[in-house]
C-alpha positions in Angstrom: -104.5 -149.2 65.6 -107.8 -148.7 67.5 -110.8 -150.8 67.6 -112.7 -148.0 65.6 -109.9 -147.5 63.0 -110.6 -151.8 62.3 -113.9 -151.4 62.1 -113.9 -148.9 59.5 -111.0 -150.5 57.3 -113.4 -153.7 57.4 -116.7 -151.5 56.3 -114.4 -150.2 53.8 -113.4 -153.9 52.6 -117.0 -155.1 52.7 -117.9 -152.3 50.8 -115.7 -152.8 48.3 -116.2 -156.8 47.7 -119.9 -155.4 47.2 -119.2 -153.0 44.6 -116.8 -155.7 43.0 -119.6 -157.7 42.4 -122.2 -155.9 41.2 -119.8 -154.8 38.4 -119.3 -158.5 37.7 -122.4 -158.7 37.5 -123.3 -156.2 35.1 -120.2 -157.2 33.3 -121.5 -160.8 32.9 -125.2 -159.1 31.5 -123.4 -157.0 29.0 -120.7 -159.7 27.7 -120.8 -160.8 24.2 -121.9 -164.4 23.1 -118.1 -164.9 22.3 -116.7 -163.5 25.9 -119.8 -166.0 27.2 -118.2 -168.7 25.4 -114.9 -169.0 26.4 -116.0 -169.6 29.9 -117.4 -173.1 29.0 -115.6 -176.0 29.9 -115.0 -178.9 27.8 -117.3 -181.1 29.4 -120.4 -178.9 28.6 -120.0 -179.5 24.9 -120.7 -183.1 23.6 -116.7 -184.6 23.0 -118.2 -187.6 21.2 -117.4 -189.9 23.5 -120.5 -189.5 26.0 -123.4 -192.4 26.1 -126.9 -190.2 25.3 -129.4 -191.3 27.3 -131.9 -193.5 25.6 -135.1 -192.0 24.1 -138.7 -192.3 26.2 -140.8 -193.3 23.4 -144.5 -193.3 23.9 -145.3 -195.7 20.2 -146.0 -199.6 21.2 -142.9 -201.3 18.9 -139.8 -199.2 17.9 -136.6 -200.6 16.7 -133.2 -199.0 15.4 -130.4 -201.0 13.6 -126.9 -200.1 12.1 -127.1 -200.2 8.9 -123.8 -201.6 7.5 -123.6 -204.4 10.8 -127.3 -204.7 11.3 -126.7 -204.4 14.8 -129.7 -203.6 16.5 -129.0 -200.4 18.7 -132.4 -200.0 20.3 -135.7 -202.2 20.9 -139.0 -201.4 22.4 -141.6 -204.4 22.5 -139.5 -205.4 19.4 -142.0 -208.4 18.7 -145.2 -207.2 19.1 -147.4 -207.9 15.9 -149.0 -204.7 14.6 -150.6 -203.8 11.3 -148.0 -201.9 8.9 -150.7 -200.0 7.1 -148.9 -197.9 4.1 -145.4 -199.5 5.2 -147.0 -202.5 3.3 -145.8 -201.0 0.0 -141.8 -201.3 0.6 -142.5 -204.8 -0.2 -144.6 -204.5 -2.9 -141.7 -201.8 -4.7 -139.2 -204.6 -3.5 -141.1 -207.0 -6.1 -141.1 -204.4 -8.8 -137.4 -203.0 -8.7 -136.7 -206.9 -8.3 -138.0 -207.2 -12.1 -136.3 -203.7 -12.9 -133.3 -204.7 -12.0 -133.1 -208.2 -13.5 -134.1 -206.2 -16.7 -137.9 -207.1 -17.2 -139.1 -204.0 -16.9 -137.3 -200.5 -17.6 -137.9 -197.2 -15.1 -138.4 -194.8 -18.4 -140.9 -198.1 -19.9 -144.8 -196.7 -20.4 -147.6 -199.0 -18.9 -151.2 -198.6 -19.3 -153.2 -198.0 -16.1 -156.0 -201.2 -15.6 -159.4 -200.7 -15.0 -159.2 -201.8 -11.4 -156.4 -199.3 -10.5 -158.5 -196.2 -11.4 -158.4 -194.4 -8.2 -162.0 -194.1 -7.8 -162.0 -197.3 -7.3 -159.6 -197.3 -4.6 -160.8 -198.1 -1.1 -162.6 -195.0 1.5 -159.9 -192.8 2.9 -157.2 -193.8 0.7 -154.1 -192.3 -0.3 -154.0 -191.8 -3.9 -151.4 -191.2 -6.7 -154.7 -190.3 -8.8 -154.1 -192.3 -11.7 -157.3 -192.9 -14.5 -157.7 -196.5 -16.2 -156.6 -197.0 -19.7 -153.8 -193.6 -18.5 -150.0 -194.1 -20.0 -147.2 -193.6 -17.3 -143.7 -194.9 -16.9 -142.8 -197.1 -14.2 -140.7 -194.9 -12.2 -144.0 -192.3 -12.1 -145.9 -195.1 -10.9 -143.2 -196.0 -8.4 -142.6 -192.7 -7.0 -146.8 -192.1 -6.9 -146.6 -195.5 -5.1 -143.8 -194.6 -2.5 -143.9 -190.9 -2.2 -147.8 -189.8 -2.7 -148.5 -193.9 -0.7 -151.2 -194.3 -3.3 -152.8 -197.4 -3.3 -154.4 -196.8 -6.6 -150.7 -197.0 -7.8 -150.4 -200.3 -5.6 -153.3 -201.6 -7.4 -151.4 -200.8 -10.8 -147.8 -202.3 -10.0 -149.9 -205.3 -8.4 -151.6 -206.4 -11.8 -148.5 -205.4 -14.2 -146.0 -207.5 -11.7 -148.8 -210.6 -10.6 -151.4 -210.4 -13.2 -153.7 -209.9 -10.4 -154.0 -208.6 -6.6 -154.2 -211.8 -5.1 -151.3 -213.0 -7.3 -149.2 -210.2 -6.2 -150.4 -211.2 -2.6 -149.0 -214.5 -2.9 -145.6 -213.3 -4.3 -145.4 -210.8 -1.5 -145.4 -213.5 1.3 -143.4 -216.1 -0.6 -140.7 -213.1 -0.8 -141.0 -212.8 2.9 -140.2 -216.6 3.6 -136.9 -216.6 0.9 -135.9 -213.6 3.1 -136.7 -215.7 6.6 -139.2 -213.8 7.9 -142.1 -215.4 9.9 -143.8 -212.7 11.2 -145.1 -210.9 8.0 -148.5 -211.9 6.5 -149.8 -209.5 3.2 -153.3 -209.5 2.3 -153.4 -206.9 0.0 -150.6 -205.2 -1.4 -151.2 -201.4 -0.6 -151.5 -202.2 3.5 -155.1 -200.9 4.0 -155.9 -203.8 5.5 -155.9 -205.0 9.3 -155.1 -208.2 8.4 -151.7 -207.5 7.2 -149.3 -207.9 9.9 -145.3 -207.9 11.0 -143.0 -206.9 13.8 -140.8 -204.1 13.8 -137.4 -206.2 14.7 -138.3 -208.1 11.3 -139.5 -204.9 9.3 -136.5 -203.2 10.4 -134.4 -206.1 8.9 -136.6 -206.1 5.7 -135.5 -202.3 5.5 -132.3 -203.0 5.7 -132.3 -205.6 2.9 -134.6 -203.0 0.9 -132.1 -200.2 1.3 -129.2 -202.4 -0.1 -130.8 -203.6 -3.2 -131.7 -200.2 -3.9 -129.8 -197.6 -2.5 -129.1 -195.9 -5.9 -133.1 -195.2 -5.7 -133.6 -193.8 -2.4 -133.4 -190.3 -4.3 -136.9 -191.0 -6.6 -138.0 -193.8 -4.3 -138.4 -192.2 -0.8 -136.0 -188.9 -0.9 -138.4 -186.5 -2.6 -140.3 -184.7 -0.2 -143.2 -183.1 -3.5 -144.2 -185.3 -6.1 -145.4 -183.5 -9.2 -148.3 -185.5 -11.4 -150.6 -183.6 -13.8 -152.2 -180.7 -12.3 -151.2 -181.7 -8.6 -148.5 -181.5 -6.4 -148.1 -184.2 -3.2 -146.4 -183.9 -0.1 -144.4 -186.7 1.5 -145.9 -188.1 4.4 -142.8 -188.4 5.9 -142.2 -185.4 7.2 -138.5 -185.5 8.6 -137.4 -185.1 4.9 -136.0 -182.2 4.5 -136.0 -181.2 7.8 -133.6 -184.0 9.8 -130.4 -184.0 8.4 -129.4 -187.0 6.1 -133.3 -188.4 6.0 -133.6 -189.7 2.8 -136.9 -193.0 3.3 -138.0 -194.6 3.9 -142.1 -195.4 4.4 -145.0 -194.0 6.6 -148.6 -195.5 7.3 -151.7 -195.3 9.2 -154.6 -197.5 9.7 -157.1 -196.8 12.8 -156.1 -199.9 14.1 -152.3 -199.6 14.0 -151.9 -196.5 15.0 -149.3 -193.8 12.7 -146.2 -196.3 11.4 -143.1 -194.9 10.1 -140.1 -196.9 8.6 -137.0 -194.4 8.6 -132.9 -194.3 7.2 -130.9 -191.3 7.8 -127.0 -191.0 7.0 -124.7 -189.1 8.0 -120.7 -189.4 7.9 -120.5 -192.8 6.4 -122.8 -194.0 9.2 -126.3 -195.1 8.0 -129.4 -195.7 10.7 -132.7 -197.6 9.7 -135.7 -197.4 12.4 -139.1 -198.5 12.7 -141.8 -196.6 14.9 -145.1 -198.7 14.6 -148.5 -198.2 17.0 -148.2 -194.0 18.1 -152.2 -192.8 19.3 -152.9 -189.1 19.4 -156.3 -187.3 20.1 -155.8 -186.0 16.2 -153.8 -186.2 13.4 -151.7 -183.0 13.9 -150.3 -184.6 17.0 -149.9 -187.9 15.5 -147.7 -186.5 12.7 -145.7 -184.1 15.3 -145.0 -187.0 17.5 -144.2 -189.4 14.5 -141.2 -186.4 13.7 -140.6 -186.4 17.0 -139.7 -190.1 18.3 -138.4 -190.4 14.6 -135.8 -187.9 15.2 -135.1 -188.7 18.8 -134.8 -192.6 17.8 -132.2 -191.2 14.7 -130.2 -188.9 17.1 -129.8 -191.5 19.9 -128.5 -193.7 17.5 -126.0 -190.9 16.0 -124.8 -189.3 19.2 -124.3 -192.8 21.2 -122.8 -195.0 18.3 -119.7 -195.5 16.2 -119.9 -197.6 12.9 -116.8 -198.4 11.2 -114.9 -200.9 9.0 -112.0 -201.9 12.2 -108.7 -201.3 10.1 -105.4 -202.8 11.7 -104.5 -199.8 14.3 -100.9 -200.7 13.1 -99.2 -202.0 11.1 -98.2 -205.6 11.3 -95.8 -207.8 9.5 -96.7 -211.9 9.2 -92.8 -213.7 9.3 -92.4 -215.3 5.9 -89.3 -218.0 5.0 -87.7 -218.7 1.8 -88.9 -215.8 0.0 -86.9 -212.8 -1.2 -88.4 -210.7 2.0 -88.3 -211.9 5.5 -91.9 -210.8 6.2 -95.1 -209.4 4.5 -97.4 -206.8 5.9 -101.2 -207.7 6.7 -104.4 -206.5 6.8 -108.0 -206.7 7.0 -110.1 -207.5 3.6 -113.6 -207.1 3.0 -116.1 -204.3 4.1 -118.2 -205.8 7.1 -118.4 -203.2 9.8 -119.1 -203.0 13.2 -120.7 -200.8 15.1 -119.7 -199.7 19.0 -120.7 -197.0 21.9 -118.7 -194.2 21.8 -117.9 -194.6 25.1 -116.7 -198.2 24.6 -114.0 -197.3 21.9 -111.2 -197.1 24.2 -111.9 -200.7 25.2 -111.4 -202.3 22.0 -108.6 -204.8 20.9 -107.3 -206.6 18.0 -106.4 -209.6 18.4 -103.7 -210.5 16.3 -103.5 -214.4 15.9 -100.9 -214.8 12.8 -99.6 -218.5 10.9 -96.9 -220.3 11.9 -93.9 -221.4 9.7 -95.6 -219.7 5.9 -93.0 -220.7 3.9 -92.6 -220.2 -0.2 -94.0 -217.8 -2.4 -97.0 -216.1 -0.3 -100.0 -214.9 -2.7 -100.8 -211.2 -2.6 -104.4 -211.4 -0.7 -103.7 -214.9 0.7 -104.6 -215.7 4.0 -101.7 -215.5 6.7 -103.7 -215.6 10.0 -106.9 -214.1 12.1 -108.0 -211.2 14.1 -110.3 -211.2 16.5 -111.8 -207.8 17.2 -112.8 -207.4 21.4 -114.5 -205.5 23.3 -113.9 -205.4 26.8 -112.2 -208.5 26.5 -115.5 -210.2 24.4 -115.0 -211.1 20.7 -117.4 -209.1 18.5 -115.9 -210.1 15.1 -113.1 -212.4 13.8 -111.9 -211.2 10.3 -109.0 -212.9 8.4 -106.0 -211.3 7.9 -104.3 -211.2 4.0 -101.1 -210.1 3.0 -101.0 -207.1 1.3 -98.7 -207.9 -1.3 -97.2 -211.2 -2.5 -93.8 -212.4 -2.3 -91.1 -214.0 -4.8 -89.2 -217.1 -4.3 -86.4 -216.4 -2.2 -82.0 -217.5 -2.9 -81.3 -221.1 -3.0 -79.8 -220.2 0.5 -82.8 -218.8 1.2 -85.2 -221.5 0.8 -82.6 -224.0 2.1 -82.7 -223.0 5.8 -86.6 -221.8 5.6 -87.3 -225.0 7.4 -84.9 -224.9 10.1 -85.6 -221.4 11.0 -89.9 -221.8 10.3 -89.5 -225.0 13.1 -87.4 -222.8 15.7 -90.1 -219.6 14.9 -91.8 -218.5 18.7 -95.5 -219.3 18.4 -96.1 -216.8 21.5 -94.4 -213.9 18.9 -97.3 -214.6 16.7 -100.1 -213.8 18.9 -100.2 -210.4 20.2 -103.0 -207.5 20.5 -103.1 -204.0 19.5 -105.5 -201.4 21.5 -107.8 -198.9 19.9 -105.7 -195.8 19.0 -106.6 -192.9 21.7 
């Protein structure tokens, strides 16, 4: 073969890988999403067990708890005291639902609107339900006009019917906050429009999540309707992730110049409930407030779904306590209650139970009585230790039975009671 003929087979060759590729090319402008798709690899796509980075927020205070452990999942200047403007008024519903509920007062009940609640008497710039003096409404109106439209003429109202007067309801509001344990919170006025009113969003968020447990069956009228219709007018929620984050269903905004645009939020989605608090965001206006309120609110909530696991930590197998002189030889366990935890996603496959069970149970065992611990690790540090219960009780055993239960209960292997299971992969 001559030099020439070589030369011309690689031309040829370079031509070709040339042509090869711009048909690739082309191929790869044309292809369909689905052709697109099936070139991505499984670490593109989020496999639930990445760590999200956490959010940049630019408000002063921000804080975001588990719901069902009340772990806190996210803290920025946590402590910091800052007005809570309209967030205020979760405590002052707190009171009322407190009377609801112990059967005072009924949601469907009429109450007449006092003079001082008129809403033209209601401080400059407020937020209003627009309610008249000497008007009839039910409590749950006034409730939802006090929670959904933030009036503070409706704070004014539920002020006088549950205190007799403002600065009765004052004093009720911060005695509530000491039963509860918190020493940050002072209320001057029960609607918020004050500067004087203070808290910290580590201790608001834990008032939220006390809030959203005593009434979580009125989220829906309370804080989940995003339009609330009275007379002639239709309101808007403040909160505008309603309807537009999925699974927001409160809590509270609130603005005062000197606090800056507040927000108190709980979102839920599969089984796992978030609260967060965003207090002290500045903007040059109120358009940008609002859109960075969404924003940080639904960066805080997303952080919180996409990084974190809560869950109830259910034996990962099951496991048998030893029982003597009974009619069975063992009983199987697990763990009661409902107290959660809540973990990284990418810490899951780090978790243990450890299994610590009693020694020598002898007799008839109790369905649901206690027959030894489990301590719940992660990374080798406890996070929880839950008893463990058998699951069903046991009858007395043959006279043969229950004759050699001691011998064999005193020559049991305490190191075959203590074991640990890992986290199921």
């Amino acid at each position: 073969m001559t030099k020439r003929t070589v030369k011309r087979i690689i031309k040829i060759l370079v031509l070709a890988a040339v042509l090869f590729g711009i048909v690739a090319g082309i191929r790869a402008c044309v292809a369909s999403p689905k052709d697109m798709a099936s070139g991505i690899v499984y670490s593109d796509v989020y496999d639930g067990f990445s760590t999200a980075p956490e959010p940049v927020l630019h408000c002063k205070s921000a804080v975001l708890m588990d719901y069902s452990s009340g772990a806190v999942l996210y803290t920025k200047n946590p402590d910091e005291i800052i007005p809570p403007a309209s967030m205020t008024k979760l405590m002052t519903t707190y009171l009322l639902m407190e009377k609801v509920k112990a059967g005072e007062y009924a949601l469907d009940q009429e109450v007449v609107i006092p003079p001082e609640a008129d809403y033209e008497k209601a401080p400059y710039r407020s937020s209003l339900m627009y309610i008249r003096a000497g008007q009839r409404i039910t409590i749950k109106e006034l409730l939802t006009g006090l929670m959904v439209t933030s009036g503070n003429d409706a704070a004014m109202a539920v002020a006088i019917l549950i205190g007799g007067s403002r600065e009765a309801c004052v004093e009720m509001m911060n005695r509530k906050a000491r039963q509860l344990g918190f020493e940050s919170f002072v209320f001057t006025d029960p609607a918020g429009y004050e500067d004087t009113n203070q808290i910290n969003a580590l201790e608001f968020c834990q008032f939220c999540r006390i809030y959203i447990q005593n009434n979580i069956e009125y989220l829906d009228f309370l804080t989940g309707e995003t339009v609330f219709r009275f007379g002639s007018r239709a309101i808007n929620n403040s909160n505008d992730l309603l309807g537009r984050y999925p699974g927001v269903d409160g809590l509270k905004t609130g603005y005062i110049d000197e606090s800056g645009y507040n927000i108190s939020l709980t979102a839920e989605r599969d089984g796992m409930r978030l609260v967060a608090v965003i207090m002290g965001i500045q903007a040059k206006d109120i358009m940008n407030a609002k859109l960075m309120r969404m924003e940080e609110g639904a960066s805080l909530l997303s952080y919180g779904f996409h990084t974190f696991r809560s869950f109830f930590p259910v034996l990962p197998a099951q496991v048998n306590a030893p029982v003597f002189g009974c009619s069975t030889d063992s009983v199987p366990v697990a763990i009661p209650g409902s107290e959660c935890i809540c973990v990284p996603y990418s810490q899951l496959y780090k978790l243990s139970w450890d299994i610590s069970l009693t020694k020598g149970l002898k007799g008839v065992i109790a369905e649901g009585a206690q027959v030894g611990n489990c301590t719940v690790s992660l990374d080798g540090r406890a996070l929880a230790i839950y008893p463990l219960v058998a699951l069903q009780g046991t009858e007395q055993g043959s006279l043969w039975r229950r004759f050699i239960a001691p011998v064999k209960a005193m020559g049991q292997n305490k190191a075959s009671l203590n074991f640990s299971l890992a986290f199921p992969r």
